[in-house]
N, C-alpha and C positions, 0 to 999 in steps of 0.2 A: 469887762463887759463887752460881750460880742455886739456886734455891728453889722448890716448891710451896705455895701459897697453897689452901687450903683452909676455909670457910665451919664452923663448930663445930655448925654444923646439920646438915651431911652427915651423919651416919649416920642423922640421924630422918628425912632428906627422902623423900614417896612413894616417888618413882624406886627409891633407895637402899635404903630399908626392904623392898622388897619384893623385892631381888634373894635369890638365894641365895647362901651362905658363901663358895662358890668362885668365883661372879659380882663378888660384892664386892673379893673378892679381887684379882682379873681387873684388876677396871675401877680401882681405886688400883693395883696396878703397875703399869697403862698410865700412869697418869698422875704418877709418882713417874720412870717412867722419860723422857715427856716432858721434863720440867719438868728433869731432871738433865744433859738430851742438846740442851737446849732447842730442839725441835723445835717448837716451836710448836703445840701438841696435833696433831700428825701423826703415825701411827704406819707404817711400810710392814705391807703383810701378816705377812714375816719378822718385822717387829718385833713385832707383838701376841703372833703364834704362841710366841714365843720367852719370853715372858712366864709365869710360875709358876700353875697354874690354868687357861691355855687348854686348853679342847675347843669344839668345834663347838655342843656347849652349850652356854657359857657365852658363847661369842663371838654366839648369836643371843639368850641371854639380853639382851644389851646391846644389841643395833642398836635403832635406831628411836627409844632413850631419852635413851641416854646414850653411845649411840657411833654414830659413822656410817658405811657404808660406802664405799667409792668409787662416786661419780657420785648418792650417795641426798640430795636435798636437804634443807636448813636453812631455815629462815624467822629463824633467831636470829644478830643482827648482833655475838653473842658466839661465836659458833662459826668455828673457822676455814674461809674457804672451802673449796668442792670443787675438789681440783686432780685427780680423776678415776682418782685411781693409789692414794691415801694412804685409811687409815682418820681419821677424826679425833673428837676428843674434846669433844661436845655442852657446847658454854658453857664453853669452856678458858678464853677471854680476860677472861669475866666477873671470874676472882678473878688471875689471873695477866700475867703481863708478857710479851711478845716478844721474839724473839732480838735484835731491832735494839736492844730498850730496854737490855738488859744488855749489848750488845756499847758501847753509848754508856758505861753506866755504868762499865763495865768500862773504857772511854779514861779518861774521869774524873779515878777515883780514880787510875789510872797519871799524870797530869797532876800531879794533887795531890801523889802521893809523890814525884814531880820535883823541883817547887817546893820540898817542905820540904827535900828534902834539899839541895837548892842553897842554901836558905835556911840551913839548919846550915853547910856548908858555908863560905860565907862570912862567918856568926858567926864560925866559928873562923881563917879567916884573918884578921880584923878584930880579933880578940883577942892574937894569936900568937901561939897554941896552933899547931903542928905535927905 
């Protein structure tokens, strides 16, 4: 089950401290909703708008800092690329994992619960227990 990763310094960071209640707001449901959808801090338009606290306010509260919009560049190799369609979420990758990481993990642990159960499995026919 994916997860949001979040820094215990986020509420006091500049960016963060200066936004307003419902910006705050905004910009962790976007990214509560990422992280749960694991979209890789990409949001589509639908998707932000649809988010608790959007207005046209709060969504230009956030450009520029902490949110990007389609086609607006990053200089930071933690933000997910522009794919020229998607909004995305300024330094997602810094504290968090990608769809690919969990989609692996996600095989993993399926692996692992294979094995033991195969591993039980044939304790008990090794035993005979039936």
């Amino acid at each position: 089950m994916p997860y949001l990763n979040l820094d215990d310094n986020y509420p006091d960071h500049p960016k963060v401290e200066a936004l307003s209640d419902a910006a705050y707001r905004l910009h962790g449901a976007a990214m509560f909703y990422a992280a749960r959808f694991r979209l890789d801090g990409y949001l589509s338009p639908g998707q932000l708008r649809a988010r608790n606290r959007w207005s046209t306010k709060t969504e230009r509260e956030l450009l520029g800092t902490l949110l990007h919009a389609p086609g607006d560049p990053c200089e930071s190799g933690k933000c997910p690329p522009d794919d020229g369609v998607s909004y995305r979420l300024h330094d997602y990758f810094q504290w968090n994992k990608s769809r690919d990481w969990w989609d692996t993990e996600r095989e993993k642990a399926a692996k692992r619960k294979a094995k033991w159960k195969a591993d039980q499995e044939a304790k008990e026919r090794g035993s005979g227990h039936e």
